[in-house]
PDB file of N, CA, C and O in Angstrom:
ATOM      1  N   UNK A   1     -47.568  20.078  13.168  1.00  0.00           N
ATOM      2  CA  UNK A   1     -46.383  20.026  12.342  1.00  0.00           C
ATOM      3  C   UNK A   1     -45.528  18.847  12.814  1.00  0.00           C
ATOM      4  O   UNK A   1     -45.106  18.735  13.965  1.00  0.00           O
ATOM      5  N   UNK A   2     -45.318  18.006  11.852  1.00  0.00           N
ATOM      6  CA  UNK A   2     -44.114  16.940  12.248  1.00  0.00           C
ATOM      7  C   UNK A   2     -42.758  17.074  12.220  1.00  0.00           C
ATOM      8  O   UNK A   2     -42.455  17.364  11.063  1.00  0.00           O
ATOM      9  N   UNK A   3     -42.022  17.024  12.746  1.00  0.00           N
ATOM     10  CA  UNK A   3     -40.506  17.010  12.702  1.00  0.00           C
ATOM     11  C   UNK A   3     -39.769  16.006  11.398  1.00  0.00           C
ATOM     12  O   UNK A   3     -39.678  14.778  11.426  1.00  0.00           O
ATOM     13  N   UNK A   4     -39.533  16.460  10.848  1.00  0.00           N
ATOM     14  CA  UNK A   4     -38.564  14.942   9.675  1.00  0.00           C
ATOM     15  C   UNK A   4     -37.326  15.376  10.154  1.00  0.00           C
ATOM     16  O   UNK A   4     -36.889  16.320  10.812  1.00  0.00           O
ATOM     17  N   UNK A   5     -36.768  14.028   9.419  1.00  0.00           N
ATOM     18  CA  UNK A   5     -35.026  14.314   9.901  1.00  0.00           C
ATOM     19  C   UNK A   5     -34.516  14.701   8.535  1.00  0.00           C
ATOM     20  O   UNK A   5     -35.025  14.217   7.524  1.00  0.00           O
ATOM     21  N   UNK A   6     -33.215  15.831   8.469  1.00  0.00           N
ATOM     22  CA  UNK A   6     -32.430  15.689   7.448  1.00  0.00           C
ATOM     23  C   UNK A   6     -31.678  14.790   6.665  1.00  0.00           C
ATOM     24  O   UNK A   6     -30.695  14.186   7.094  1.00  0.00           O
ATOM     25  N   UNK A   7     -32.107  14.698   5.575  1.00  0.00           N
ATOM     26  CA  UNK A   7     -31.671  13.377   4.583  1.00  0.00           C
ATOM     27  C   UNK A   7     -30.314  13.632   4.943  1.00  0.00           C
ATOM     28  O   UNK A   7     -29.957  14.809   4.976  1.00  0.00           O
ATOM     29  N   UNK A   8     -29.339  12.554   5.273  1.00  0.00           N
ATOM     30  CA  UNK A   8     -27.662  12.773   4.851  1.00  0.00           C
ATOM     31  C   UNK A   8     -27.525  11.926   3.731  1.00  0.00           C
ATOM     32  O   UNK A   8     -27.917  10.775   3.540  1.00  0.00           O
ATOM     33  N   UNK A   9     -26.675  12.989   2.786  1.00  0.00           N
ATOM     34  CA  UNK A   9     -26.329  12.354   1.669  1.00  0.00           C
ATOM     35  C   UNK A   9     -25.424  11.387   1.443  1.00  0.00           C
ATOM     36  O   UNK A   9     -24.424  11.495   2.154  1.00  0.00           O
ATOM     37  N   UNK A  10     -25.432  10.254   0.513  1.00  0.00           N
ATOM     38  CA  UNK A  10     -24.537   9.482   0.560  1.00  0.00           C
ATOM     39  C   UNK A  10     -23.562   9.741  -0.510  1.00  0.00           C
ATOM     40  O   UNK A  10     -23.577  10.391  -1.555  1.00  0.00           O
ATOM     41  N   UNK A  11     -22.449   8.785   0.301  1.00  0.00           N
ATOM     42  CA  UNK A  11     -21.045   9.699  -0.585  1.00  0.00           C
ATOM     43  C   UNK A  11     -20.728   8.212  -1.498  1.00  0.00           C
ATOM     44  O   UNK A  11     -20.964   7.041  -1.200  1.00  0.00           O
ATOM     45  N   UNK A  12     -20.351   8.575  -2.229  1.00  0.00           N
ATOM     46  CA  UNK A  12     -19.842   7.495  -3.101  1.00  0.00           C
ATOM     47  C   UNK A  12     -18.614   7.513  -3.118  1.00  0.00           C
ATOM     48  O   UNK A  12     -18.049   8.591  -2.933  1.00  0.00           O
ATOM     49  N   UNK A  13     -17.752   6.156  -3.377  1.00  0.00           N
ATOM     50  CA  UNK A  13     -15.997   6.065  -3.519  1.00  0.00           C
ATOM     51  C   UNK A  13     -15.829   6.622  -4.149  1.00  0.00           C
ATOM     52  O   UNK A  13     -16.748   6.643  -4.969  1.00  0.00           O
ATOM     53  N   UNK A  14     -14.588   7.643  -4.499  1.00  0.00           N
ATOM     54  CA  UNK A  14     -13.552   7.428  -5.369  1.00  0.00           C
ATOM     55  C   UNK A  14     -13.225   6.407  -6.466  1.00  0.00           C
ATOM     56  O   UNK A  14     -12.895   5.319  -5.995  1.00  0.00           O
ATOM     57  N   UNK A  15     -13.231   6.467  -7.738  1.00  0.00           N
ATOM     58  CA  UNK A  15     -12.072   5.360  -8.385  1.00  0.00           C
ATOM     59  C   UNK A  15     -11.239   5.732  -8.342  1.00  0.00           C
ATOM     60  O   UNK A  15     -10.535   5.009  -9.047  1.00  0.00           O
ATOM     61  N   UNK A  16     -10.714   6.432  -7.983  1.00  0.00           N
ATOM     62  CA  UNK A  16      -8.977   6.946  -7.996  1.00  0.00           C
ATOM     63  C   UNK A  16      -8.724   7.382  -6.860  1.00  0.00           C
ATOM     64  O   UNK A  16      -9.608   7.641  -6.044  1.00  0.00           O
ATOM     65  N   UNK A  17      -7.095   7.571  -6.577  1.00  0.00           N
ATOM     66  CA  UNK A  17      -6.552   7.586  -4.892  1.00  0.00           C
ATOM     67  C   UNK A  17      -6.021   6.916  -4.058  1.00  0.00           C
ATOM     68  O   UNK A  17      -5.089   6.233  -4.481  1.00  0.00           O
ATOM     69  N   UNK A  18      -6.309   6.818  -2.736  1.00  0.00           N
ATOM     70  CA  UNK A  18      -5.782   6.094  -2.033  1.00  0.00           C
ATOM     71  C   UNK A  18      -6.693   4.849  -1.639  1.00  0.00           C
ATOM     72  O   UNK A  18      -7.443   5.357  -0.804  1.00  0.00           O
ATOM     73  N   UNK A  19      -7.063   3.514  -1.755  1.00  0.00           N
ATOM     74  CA  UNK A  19      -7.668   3.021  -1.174  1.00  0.00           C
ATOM     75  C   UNK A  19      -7.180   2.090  -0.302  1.00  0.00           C
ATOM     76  O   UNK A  19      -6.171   1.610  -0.817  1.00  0.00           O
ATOM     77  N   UNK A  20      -7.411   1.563   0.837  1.00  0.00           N
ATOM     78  CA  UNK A  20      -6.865   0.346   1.527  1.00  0.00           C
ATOM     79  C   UNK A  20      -7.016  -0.490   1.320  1.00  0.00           C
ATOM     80  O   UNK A  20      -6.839  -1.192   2.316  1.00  0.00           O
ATOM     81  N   UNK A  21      -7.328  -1.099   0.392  1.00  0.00           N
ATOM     82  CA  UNK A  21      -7.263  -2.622  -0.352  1.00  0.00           C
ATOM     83  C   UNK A  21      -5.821  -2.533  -0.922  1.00  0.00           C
ATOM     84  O   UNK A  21      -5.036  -3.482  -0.921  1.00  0.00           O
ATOM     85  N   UNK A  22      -5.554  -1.292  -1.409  1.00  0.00           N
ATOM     86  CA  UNK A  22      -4.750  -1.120  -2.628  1.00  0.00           C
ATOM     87  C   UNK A  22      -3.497  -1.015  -1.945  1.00  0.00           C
ATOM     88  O   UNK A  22      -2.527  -1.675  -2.317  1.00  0.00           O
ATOM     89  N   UNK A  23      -3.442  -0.071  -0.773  1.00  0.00           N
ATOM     90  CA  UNK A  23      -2.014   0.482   0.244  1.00  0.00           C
ATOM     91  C   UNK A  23      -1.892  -0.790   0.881  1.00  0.00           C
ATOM     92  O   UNK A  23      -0.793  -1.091   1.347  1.00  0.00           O
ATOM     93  N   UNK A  24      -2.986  -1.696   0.986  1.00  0.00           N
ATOM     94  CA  UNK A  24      -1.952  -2.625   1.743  1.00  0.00           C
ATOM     95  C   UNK A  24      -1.003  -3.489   0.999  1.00  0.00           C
ATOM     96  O   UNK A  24       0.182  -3.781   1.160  1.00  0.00           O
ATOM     97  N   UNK A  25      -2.322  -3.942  -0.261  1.00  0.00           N
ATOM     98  CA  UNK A  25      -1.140  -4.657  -0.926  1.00  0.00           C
ATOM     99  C   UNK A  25       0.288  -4.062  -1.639  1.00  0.00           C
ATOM    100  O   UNK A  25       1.133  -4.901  -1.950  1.00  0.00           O
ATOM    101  N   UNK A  26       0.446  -3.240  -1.789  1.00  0.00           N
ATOM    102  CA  UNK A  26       1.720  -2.488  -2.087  1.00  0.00           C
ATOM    103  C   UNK A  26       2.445  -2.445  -0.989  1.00  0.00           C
ATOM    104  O   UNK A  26       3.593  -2.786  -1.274  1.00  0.00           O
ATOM    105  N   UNK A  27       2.354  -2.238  -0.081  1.00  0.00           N
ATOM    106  CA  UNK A  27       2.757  -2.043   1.264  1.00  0.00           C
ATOM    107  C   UNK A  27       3.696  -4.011   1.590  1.00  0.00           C
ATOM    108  O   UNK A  27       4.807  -4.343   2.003  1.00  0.00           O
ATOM    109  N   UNK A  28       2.814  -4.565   1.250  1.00  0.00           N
ATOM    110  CA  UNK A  28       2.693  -5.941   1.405  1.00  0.00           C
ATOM    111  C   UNK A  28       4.368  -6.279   0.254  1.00  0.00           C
ATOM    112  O   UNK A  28       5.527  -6.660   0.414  1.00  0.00           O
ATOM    113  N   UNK A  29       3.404  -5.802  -0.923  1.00  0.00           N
ATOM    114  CA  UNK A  29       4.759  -6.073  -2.004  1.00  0.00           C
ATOM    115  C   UNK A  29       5.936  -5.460  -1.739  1.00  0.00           C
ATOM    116  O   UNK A  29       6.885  -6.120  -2.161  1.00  0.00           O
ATOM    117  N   UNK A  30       6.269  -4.348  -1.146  1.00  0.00           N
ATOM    118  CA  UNK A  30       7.090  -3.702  -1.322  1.00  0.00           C
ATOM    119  C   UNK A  30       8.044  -4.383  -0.057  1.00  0.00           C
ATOM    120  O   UNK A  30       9.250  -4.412  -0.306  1.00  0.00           O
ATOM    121  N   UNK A  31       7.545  -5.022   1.488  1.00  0.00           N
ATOM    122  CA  UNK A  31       8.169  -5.182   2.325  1.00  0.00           C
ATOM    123  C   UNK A  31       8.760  -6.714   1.521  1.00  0.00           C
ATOM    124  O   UNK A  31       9.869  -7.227   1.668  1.00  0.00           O
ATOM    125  N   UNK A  32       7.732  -7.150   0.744  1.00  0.00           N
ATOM    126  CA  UNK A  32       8.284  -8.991   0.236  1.00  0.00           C
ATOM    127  C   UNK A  32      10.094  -8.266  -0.515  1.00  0.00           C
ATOM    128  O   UNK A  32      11.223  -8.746  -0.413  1.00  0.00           O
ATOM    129  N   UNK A  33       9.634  -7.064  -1.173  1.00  0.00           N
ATOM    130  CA  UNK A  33      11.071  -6.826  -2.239  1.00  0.00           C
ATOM    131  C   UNK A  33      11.584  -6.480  -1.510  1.00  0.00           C
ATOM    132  O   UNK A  33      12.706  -6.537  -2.014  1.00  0.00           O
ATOM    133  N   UNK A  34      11.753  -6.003  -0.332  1.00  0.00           N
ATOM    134  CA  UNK A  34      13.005  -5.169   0.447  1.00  0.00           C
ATOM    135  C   UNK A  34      13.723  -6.611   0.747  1.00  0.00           C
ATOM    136  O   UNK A  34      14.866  -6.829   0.345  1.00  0.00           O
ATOM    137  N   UNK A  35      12.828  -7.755   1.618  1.00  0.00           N
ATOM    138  CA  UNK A  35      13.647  -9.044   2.112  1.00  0.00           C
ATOM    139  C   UNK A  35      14.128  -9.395   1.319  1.00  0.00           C
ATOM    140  O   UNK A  35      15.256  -9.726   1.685  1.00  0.00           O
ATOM    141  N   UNK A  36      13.929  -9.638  -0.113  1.00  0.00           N
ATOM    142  CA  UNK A  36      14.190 -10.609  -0.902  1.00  0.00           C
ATOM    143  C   UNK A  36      15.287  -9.588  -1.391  1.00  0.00           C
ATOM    144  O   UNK A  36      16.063 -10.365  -1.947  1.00  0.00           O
ATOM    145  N   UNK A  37      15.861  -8.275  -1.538  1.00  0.00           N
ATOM    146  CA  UNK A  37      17.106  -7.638  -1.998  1.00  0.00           C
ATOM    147  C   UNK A  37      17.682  -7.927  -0.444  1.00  0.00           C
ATOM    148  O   UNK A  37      18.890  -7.835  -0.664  1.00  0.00           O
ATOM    149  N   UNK A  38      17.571  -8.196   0.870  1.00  0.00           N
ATOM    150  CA  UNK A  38      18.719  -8.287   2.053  1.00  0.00           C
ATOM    151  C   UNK A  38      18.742  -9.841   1.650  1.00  0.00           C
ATOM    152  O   UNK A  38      19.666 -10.486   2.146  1.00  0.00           O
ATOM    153  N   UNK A  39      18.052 -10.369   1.007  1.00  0.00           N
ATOM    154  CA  UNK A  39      18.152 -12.080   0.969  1.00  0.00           C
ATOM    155  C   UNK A  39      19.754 -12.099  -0.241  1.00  0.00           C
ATOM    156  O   UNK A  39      20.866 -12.613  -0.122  1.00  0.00           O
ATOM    157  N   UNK A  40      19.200 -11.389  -1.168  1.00  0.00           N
ATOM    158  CA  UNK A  40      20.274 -11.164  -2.034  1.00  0.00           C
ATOM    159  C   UNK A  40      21.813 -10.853  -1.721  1.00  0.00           C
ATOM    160  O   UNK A  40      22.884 -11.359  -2.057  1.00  0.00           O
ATOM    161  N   UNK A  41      21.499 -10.007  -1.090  1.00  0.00           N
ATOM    162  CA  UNK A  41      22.794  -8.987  -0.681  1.00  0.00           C
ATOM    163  C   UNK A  41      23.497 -10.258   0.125  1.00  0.00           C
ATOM    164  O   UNK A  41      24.431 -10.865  -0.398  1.00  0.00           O
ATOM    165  N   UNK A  42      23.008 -10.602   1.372  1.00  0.00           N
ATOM    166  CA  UNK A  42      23.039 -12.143   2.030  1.00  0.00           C
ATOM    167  C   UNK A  42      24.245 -12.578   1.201  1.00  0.00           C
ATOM    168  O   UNK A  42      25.472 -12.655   1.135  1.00  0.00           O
ATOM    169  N   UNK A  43      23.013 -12.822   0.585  1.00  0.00           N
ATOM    170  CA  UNK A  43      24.121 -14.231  -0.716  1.00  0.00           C
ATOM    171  C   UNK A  43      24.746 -14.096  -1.238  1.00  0.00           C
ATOM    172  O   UNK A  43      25.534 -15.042  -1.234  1.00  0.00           O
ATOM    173  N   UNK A  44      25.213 -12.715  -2.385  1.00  0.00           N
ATOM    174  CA  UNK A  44      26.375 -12.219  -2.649  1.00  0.00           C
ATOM    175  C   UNK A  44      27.585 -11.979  -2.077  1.00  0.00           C
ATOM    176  O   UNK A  44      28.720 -12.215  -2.492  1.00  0.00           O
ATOM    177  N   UNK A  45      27.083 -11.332  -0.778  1.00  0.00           N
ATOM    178  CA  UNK A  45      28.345 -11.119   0.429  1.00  0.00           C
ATOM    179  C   UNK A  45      28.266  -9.504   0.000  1.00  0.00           C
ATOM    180  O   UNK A  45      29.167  -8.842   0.515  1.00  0.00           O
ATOM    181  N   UNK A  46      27.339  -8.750  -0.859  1.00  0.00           N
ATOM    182  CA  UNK A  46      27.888  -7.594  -1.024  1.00  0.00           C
ATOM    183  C   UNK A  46      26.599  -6.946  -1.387  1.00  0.00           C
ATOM    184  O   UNK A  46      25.609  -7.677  -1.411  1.00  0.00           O
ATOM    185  N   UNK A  47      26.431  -5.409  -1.735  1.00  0.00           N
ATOM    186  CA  UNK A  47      25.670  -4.530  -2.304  1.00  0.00           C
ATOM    187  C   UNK A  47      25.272  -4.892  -4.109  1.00  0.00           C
ATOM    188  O   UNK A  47      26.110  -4.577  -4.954  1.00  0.00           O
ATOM    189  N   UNK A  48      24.378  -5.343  -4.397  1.00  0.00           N
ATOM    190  CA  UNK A  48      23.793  -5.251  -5.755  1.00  0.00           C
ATOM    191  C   UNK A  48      24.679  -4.368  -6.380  1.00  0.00           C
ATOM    192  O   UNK A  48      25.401  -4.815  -7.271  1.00  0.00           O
ATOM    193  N   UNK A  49      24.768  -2.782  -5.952  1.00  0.00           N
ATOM    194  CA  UNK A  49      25.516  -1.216  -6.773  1.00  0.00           C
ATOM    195  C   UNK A  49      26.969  -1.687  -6.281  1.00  0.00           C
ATOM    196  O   UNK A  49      27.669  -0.694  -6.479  1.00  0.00           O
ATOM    197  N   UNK A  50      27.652  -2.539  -5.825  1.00  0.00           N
ATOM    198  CA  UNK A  50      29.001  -2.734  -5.400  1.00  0.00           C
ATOM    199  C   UNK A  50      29.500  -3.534  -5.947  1.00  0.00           C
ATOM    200  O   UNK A  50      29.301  -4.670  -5.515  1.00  0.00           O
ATOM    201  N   UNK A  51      30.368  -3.381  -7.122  1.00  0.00           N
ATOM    202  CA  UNK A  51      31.497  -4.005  -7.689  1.00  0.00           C
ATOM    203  C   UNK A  51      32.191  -4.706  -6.689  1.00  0.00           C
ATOM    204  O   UNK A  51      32.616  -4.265  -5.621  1.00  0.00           O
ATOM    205  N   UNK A  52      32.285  -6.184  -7.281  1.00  0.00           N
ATOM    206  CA  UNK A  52      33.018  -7.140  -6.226  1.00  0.00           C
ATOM    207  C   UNK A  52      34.847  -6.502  -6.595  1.00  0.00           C
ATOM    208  O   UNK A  52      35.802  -6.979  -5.983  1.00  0.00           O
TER     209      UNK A  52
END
């Protein structure tokens, strides 16, 4: 009698969810918009929601 090994099955991606291609670039975009609203604020002298 020969020994075989158990097939492991292969898993396939997701199309939907979380992927890390995807979290970084959001991650990426989202830190560019935070600077660019303190870049703002900067330059105004004030809060975007704050009536001069």
């Amino acid at each position: 009698m020969t020994a075989t090994a158990t097939p492991v099955p292969q898993r396939r991606l997701p199309r939907f969810g979380f992927h890390t291609h995807n979290e970084r670039l959001h991650g990426r975009l989202a830190m560019l918009g935070f600077m660019a609203l303190l870049g703002v604020e900067w330059f105004l002298g004030h809060g975007l929601l704050v009536t001069p």
